[in-house]
N, C-alpha and C positions, 0 to 999 in steps of 0.2 A: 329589647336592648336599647338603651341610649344612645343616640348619636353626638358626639361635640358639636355644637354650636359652627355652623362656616362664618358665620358674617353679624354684628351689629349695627343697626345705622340707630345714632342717637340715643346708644346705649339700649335701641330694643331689637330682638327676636325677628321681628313680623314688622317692622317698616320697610318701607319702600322709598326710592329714590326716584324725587321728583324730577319729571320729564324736564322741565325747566332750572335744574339745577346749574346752574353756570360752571361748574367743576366737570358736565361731562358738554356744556356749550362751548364752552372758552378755553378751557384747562386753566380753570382760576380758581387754582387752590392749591396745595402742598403735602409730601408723605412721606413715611420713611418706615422702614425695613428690615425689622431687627429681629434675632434667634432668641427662642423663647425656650428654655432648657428646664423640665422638670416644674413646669407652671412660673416659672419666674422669668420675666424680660430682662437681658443680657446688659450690661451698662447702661439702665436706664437712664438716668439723671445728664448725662450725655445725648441721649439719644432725643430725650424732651426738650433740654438745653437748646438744640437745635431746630428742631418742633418749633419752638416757641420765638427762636428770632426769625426763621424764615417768614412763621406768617406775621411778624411784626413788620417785617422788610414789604411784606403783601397787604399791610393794612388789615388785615385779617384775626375775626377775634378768637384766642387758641384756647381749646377746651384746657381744663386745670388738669393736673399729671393725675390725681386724686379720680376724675373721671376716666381716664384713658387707662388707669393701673386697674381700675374696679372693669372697663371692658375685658381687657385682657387677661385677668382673673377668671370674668365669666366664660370666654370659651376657654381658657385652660382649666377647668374648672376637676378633669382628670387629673391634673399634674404631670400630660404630656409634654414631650417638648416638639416645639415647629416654628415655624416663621409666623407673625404679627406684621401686617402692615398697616399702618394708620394713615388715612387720608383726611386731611379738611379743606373742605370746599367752601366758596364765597355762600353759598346755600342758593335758593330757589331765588331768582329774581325774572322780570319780567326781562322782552326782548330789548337787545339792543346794551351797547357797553353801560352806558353810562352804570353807576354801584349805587341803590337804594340802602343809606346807613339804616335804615330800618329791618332789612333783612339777618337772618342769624346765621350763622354759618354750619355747614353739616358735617359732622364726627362720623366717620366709617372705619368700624375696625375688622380685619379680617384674619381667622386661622386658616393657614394652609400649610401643607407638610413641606420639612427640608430638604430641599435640593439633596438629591445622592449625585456624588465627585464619582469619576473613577480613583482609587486609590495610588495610583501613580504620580498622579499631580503631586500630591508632595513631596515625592520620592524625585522624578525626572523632569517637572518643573510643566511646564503649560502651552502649547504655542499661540501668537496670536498673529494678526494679518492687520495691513494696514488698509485703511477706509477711503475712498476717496471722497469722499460725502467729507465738508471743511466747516467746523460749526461755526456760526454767526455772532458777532461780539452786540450785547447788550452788557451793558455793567449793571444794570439795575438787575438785572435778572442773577447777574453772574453769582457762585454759588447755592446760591436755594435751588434745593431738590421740588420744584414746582410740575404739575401736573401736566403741561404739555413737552412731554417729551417725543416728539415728531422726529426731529434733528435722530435720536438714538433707535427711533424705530427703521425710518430710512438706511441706517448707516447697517443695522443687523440683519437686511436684509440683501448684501453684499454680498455675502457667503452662506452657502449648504453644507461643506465640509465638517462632518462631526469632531475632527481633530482639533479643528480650530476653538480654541477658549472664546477667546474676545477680540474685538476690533480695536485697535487704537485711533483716535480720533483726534486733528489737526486743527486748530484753527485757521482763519482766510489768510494771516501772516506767515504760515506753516510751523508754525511753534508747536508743542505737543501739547493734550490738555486731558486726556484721561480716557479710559476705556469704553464702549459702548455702558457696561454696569461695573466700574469698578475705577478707581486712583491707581496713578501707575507711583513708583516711587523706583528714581536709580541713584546707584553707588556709585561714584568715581573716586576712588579711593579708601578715605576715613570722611568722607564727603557724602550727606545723604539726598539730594533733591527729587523735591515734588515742582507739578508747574503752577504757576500763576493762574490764579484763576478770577482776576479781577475783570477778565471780559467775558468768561463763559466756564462753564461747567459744573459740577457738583461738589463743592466740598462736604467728604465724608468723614462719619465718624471715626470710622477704622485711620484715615487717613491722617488724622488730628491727634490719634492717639500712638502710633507709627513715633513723629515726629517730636510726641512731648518723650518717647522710648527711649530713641534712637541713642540720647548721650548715655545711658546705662550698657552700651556697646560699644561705646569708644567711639562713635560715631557724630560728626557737625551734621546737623537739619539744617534743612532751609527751604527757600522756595526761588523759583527765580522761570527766566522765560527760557525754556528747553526745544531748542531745533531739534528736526528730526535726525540732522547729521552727528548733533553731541548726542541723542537718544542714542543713537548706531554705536558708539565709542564708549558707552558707560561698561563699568567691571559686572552690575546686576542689574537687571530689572526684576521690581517687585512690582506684580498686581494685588490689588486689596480689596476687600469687602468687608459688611458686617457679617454677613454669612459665611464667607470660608475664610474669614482672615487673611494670610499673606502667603501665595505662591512666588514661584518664582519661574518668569519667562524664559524658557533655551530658545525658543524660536522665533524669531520675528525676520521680516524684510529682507528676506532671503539668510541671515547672519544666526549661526548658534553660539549658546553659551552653554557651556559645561555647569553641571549642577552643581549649586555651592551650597551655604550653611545660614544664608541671614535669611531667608525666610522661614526656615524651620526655628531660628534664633527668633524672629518675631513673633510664630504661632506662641511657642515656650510664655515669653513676655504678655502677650495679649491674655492668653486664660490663665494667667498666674492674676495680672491683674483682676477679671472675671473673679476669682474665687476669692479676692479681697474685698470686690464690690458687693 
């Protein structure tokens, strides 16, 4: 019997990742994590989109969509569906920061199976807890899903409780800025805001695609800087991902919210789009 393929580096089989790779020295390098449905990746051209400015933001040189569609080809190569994660790293460089422009950078693609939800969450929505771990403002950093994520390993190891979804996570000013793996997104009315992420956090796919939705429900997007106290006051809170799309929070910071209808309205909209793409 055949096994799927778990991992490519460089588009082969049988490489290995050198000891000296600055993407496992530094966390200097970038990745993203998308649902691969019946051998095809899920809003590519979004997901590359993205891919491809982060590592511009990183100086970083980005394999072509043409190479990363042909990896992900090869381990779906059954026509299963699973998660895809692709990483590019600064590649192997000698010690010490300084960046040798002679170096090439390293493509890792990797198959691994989809997260099983309990099937509740979209029925009774998800609870989440608040973090006391406050992530740190870099603007240069802020958005790109870049490889040292410390800050969200720290912050996940806050809580054991299996109930618990996800951490929501503060920055130093105490504004809100998104979940341990996931964009949070609340309603106040016909109002839909996400926060700022111009000092820290991940803007995601899901999160960008939420927001270009939102007016096909009657609904104003925007973005803006979200205390924890107007967090507390919103009519929804929606968590997002490229992997489950959009739930919706009843529990947070001691306060329930009764299960409502925009994030079952958002899943609807999200693979509507999906079967267009």
């Amino acid at each position: 019997m055949t096994h799927p393929l778990p991992a490519l580096v460089n588009g082969r089989p049988d490489a290995l990742i050198s000891p000296a790779d600055r993407g496992l020295a530094y966390g200097d390098g970038v990745f993203r994590t998308l649902p691969v449905i019946d051998g095809k990746p899920q809003v590519w051209a979004l997901h590359y989109q993205k891919l491809s400015t982060d590592c511009s933001r990183l100086s970083l040189s980005c394999p072509s969509a043409s190479d990363l569609l042909q990896d992900i080809q090869h381990l779906y190569a059954d026509q299963a569906s699973g998660v895809a994660k692709i990483i590019i790293s600064r590649g192997a460089g000698g010690r010490g920061y300084a960046i040798n422009p002679e170096v090439a950078s390293t493509r890792i693609v990797m198959r691994t199976a989809m997260p099983q939800y309990p099937e509740h969450y979209a029925e009774t929505g998800v609870q989440l807890t608040l973090c006391s771990l406050r992530l740190a403002h870099q603007p240069k950093l802020a958005g790109i899903k870049h490889l040292n994520r410390l800050e969200n390993v720290l912050a996940r190891m806050e809580w054991q409780d299996p109930e618990i979804f996800d951490g929501i996570l503060l920055d130093q000013q105490g504004f809100a800025v998104e979940g341990t793996m996931s964009n949070i997104l609340l309603r106040f009315g016909s109002r839909l805001l996400t926060p700022d992420l111009r000092n820290c956090g991940v803007a995601g796919v899901t999160r960008d695609r939420i927001l270009q939705l939102a007016s096909s429900l009657g609904l104003q997007a925007g973005i803006a800087d979200i205390s924890l106290e107007q967090m507390m006051r919103a009519d929804e809170i929606i968590v997002c991902n490229s992997l489950f799309g959009a739930w919706q929070a009843t529990q947070f910071n001691g306060k329930t919210w009764q299960p409502q209808k925009l994030a079952e309205q958002l899943k609807y909209l999200l693979q509507e789009q999906h079967e267009i793409d």
